[in-house]
SEDRENMAR-104911 format. One record per residue (C-alpha): y, z, x. Coordinates in steps of 0.05 Angstrom, whole numbers, plus 5000, padded with zeros to 4 digits. Layout:
N
Y, Z, X
...
***
This chain:
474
4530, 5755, 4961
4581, 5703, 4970
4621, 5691, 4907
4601, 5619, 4871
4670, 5571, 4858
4669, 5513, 4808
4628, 5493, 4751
4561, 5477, 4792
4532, 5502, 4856
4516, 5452, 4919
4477, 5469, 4977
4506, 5469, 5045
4457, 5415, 5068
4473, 5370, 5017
4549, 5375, 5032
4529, 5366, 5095
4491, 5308, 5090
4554, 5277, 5047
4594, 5284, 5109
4549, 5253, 5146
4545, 5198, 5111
4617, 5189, 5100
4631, 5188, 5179
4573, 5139, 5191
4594, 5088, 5139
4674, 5094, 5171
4648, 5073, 5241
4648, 5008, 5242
4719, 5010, 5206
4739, 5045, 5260
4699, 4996, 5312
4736, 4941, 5280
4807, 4977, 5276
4788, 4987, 5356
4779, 4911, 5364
4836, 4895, 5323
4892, 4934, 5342
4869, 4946, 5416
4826, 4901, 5436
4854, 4835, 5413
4923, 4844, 5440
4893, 4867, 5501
4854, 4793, 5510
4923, 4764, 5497
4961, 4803, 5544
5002, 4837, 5499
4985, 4911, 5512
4964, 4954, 5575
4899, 4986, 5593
4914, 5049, 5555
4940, 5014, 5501
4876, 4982, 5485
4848, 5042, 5476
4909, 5071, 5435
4874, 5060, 5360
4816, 5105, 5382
4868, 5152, 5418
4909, 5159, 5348
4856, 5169, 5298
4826, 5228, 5348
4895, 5258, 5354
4902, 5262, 5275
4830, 5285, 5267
4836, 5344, 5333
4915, 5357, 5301
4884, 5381, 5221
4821, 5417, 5257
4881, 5454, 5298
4926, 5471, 5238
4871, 5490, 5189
4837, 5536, 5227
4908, 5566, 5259
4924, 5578, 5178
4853, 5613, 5177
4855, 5657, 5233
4935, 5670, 5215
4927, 5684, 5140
4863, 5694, 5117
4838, 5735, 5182
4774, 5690, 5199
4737, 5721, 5256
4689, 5666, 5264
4727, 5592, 5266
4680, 5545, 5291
4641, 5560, 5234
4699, 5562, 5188
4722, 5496, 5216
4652, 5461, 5206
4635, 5488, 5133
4710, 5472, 5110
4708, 5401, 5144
4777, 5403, 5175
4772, 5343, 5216
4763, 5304, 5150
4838, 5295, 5126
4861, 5277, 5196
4808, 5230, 5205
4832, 5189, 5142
4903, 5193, 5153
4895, 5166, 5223
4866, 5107, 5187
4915, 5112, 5134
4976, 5101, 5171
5016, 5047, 5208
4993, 5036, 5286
5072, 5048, 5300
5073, 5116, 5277
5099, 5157, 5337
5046, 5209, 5353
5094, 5261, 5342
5106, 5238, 5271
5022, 5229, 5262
5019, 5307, 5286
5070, 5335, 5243
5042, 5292, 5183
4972, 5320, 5197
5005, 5391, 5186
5032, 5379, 5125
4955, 5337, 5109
4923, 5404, 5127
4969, 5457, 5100
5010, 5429, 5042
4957, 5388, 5017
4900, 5431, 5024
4897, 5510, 5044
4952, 5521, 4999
4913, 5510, 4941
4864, 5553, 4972
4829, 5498, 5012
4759, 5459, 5017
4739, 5452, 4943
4800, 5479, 4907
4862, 5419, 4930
4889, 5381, 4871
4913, 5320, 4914
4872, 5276, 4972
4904, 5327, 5037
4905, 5257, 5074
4955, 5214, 5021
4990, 5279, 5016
5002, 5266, 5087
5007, 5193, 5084
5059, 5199, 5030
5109, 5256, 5072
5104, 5205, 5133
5117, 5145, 5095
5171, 5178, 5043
5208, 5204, 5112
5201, 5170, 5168
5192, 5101, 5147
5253, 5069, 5183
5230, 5108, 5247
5167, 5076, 5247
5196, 5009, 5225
5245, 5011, 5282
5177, 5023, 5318
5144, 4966, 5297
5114, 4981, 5225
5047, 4954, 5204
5046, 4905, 5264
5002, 4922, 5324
5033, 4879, 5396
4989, 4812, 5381
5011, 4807, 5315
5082, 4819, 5332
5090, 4754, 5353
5043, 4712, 5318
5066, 4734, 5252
5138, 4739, 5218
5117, 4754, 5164
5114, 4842, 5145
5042, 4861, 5104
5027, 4814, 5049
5050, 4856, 4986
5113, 4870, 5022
5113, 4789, 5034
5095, 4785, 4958
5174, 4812, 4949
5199, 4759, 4983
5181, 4702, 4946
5198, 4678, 4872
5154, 4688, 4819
5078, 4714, 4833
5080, 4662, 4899
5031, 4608, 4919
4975, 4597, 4967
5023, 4573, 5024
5067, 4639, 5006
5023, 4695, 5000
4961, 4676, 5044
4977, 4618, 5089
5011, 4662, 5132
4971, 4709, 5149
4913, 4650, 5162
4868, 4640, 5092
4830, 4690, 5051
4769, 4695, 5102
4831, 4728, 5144
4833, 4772, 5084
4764, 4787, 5075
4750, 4805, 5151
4815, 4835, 5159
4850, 4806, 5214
4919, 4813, 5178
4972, 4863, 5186
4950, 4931, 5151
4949, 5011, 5165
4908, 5016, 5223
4836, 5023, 5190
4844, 4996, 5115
4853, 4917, 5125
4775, 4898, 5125
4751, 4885, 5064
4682, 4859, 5095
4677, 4941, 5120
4694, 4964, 5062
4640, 4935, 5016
4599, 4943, 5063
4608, 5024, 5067
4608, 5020, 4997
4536, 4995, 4989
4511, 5059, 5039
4549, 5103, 5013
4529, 5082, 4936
4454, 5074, 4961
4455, 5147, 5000
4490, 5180, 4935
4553, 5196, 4978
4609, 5175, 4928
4614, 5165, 4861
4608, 5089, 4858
4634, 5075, 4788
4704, 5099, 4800
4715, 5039, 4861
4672, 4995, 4819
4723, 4994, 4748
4786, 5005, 4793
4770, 4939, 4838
4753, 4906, 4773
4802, 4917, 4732
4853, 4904, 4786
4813, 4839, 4789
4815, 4817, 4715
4886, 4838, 4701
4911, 4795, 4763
4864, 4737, 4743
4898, 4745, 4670
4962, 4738, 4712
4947, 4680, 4750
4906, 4643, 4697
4968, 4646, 4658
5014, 4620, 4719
4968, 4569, 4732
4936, 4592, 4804
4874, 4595, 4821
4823, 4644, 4840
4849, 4665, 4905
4903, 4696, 4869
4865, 4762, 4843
4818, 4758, 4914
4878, 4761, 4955
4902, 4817, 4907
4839, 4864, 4919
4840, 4852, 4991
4911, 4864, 4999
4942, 4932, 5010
4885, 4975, 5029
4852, 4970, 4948
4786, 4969, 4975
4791, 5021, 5022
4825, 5069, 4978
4781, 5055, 4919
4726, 5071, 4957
4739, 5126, 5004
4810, 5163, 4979
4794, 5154, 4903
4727, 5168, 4914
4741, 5246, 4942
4695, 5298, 4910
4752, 5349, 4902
4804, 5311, 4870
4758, 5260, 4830
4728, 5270, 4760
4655, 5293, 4758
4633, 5269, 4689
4608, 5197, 4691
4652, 5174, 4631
4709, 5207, 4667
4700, 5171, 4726
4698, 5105, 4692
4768, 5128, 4645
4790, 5148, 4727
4780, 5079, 4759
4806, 5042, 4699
4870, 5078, 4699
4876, 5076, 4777
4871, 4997, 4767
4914, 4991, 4701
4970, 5036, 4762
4969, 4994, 4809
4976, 4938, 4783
5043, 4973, 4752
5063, 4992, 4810
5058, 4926, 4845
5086, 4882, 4796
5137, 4932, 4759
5168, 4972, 4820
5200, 4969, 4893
5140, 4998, 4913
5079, 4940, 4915
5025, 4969, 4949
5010, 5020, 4897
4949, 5051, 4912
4972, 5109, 4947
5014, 5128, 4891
4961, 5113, 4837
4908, 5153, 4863
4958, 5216, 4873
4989, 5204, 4800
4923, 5203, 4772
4893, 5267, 4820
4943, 5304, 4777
4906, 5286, 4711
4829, 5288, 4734
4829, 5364, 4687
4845, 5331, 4622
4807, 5265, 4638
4743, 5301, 4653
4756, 5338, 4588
4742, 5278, 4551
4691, 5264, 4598
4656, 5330, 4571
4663, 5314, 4502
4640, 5245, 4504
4575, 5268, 4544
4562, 5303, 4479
4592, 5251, 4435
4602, 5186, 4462
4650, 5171, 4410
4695, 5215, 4433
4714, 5162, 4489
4718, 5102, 4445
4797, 5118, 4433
4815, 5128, 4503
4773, 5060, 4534
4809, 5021, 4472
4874, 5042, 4490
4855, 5026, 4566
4830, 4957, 4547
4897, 4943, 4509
4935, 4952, 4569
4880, 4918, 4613
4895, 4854, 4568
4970, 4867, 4551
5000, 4882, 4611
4986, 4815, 4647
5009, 4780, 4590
5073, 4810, 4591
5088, 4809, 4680
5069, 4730, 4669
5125, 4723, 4619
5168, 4764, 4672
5150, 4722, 4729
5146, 4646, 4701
5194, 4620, 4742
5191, 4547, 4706
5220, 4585, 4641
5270, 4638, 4669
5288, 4618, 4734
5296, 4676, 4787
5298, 4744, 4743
5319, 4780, 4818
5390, 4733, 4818
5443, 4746, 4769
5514, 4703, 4771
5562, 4758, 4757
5632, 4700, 4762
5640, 4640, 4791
5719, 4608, 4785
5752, 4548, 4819
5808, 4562, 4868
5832, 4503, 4914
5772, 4460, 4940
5732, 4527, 4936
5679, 4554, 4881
5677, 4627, 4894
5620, 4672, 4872
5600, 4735, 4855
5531, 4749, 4848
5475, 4797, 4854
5403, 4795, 4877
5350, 4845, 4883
5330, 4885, 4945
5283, 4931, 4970
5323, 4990, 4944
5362, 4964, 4888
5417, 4901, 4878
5455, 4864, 4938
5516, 4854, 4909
5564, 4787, 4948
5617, 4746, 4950
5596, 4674, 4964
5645, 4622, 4982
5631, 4547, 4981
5674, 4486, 4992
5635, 4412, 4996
5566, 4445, 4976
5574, 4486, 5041
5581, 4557, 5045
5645, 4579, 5086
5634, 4651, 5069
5582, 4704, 5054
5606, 4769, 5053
5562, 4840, 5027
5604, 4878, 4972
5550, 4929, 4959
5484, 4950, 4981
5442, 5009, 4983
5386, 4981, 5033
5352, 5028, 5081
5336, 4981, 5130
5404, 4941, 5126
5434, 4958, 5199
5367, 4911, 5210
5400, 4841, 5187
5463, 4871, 5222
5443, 4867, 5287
5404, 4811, 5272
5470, 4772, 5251
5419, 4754, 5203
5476, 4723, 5163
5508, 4685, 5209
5450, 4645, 5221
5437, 4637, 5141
5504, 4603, 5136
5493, 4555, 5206
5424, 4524, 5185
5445, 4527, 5108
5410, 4452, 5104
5346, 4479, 5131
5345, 4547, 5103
5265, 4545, 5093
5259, 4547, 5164
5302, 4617, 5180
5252, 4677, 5193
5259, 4736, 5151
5279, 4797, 5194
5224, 4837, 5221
5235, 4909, 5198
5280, 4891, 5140
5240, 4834, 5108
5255, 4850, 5032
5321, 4864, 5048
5329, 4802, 5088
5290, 4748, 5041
5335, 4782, 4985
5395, 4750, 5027
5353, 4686, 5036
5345, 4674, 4965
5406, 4700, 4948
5431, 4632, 4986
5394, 4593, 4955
5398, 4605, 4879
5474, 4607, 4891
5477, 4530, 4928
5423, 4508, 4873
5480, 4532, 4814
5536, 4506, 4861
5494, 4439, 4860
5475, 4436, 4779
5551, 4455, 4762
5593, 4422, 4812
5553, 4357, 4837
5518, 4340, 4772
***
């Protein structure tokens, strides 16, 4: 008799029939990615033949690459005679299937291979595999690739597939969200990448299968109606990343697009309901999944607002994996005693309610100016005002010395910086071109690649002439 693992038996069929339903709901995501990334660019003449077809090409590779490496790691080191049938009751293809979807279209394919390794084997047979991984084996993946190779795959083109390359300057739009002062505005944040239908149908730049929100819901309501997923978990993690951004915006005096572009930004809904969704690394007690999707929204919202790091969800969901033990422990007790939750969901809804209030005070611009720009001297020598100053980048502070004579800058030159992507605005002469259309600084592009880095330049420019202008010409 084959020895029973975990707390509760399941029938093969019924796992089965999860699957199932979990690859049928993610075709027309991939349908769409297909049209998207392939097709589209291929009606505009911006790809080949092939590369039309390259979307479907990379999702299969990722999907064939963790069949491959789980089932070498079975036959190598736990001596399984039979591996078709190993493969199928284990579900191998799974973790390569999501990370193909996961990722940027850029990703070499030698990168996507070597990520699905790590997918396979770091984040799932060495914990003793199907049923017994801690972390989503996909974001495990996700998060090596991203974490090591990211200026490869920048250098490579990043998030943007060849159409969008060069209809849009902009990067993704939470890494455009660092660029701009304050929370941003309409024209900012979603005009452009088109308008929030854009958003919703997810024509704007993204990993290669999360940018639909459409799909998502969509996949949502079959896999909530066919009992795939556990529904409450995306249902109080979209909704509390929707009320704490509304809080935000309400209080900055924005409207209602503000939290929608929010939840269909940065691959939220697909996360929410497909990686923070996963059987294995997901509570199983109801009021644990609720504690679970409040906390993954209460994250990411953290993440976004309070780090470098603004898409978030990745990060939530593998923070939180590490904690589903204890929260289903409370989940446990309050099944027998709902009071036994009443502390944690208070404590939840403080933060639901207090955080917001305190990013908005961070992020009023009309009351503290730019919080990323700090004057460190500014002194009088000749017909010059020279500065030093600081403003924030993707990594940490640009530190420059800024030299302007008759409210024009002569000089801008980099003291310190710690940027990953800086050799970017380098070759770019990114700089350069600041300083020669100074008077219509609006209109200079960002550099693809290095857009943090470079609208941390940008602004860097600006904030400096607007001081130069309030101390000197006033």
């Amino acid at each position: 008799m084959d020895k029973i693992k975990g707390p509760y038996m399941k029938s093969k069929n019924t796992t089965n029939k999860m699957m199932m339903h979990l690859v049928i709901s993610l075709i027309p995501i991939i349908l769409f990615s297909f049209y998207k990334n392939g097709i589209l660019p291929y009606y505009h003449n911006k790809t080949t033949l092939l590369g039309m077809y390259y979307p479907l090409i990379f999702i299969l590779i990722s999907t064939f690459a963790t069949t491959l490496f789980e089932g070498l790691y079975a036959k190598i080191f736990l001596k399984e005679k039979n591996l078709k049938k190993y493969s199928i009751n284990s579900y191998s293809f799974i973790p390569g299937l999501f990370l193909g979807l996961i990722l940027p279209i850029n990703t070499p394919i030698s990168i996507l291979i070597f990520g699905s390794m790590v997918a396979s084997i770091l984040g799932k047979m060495l914990f003793g595999g199907f049923g017994n991984n801690i972390f989503n084996p996909a974001l495990i993946g996700r998060l090596f690739i991203i974490s090591t190779y990211a200026i490869v795959i920048t250098n490579n083109g990043g998030y943007l597939n060849s159409y969008e390359v060069d209809t849009i300057s902009k990067a993704t739009p939470l890494s455009n969200v660092a660029t701009v002062t304050g929370i941003g505005s309409y024209e900012t944040l979603v005009e452009p990448y088109g308008s929030l239908t854009d958003f919703f149908v997810g024509t704007i730049p993204g990993a290669v299968g999360e940018t639909s929100a459409l799909l998502c819901i969509i996949a949502f309501i079959y896999l909530t109606i066919t009992k795939t997923i556990k529904w409450r978990i995306p249902l109080f993690y979209i909704s509390t990343v929707f009320i704490m951004t509304l809080l935000i915006g309400s209080i900055n005096k924005v409207g209602i697009w503000y939290p929608l572009f929010q939840i269909f930004s940065g691959g939220l809904m697909f996360g929410a309901i497909f990686m923070a969704t996963d059987p294995v690394t997901s509570p199983t007690t109801k009021m644990g999944q609720i504690i679970y999707g409040l906390s993954l929204g209460i994250l990411t919202v953290v993440f976004r607002y309070l780090t470098p790091y603004p898409e978030g969800v990745l990060t939530s969901i593998l923070t939180m994996n590490m904690l589903v033990f204890i929260i289903d422990k409370i989940g446990l007790k309050a099944k027998m005693d709902y009071k036994k939750a009443i502390l944690p969901l208070i404590f939840l809804a403080i933060l639901i309610i207090e955080l917001p209030i305190s990013i908005s005070t961070r992020y009023k611009v009309e009351d503290v100016g730019d919080p990323n720009f700090n004057i460190i001297s500014s002194k009088e020598e000749n017909n010059n005002v020279i500065y030093v100053v600081t403003q924030k980048g993707y990594v940490g502070d640009i530190k420059a010395q800024i030299t302007i004579n008759n409210s024009k800058i002569t000089s801008l030159e980099i003291l310190e910086q710690n940027e990953s992507f800086y050799q970017k605005i380098v070759d770019a002469n990114y700089i350069n071109k600041l300083l020669n259309e100074q008077n219509n600084i609006d209109n200079v592009d960002t550099v693809s690649g290095a857009t943090i880095t470079s609208s941390a330049i940008k602004k860097m420019v600006i904030n400096t002439l607007e001081d130069y202008g309030e101390k000197y010409e006033g």
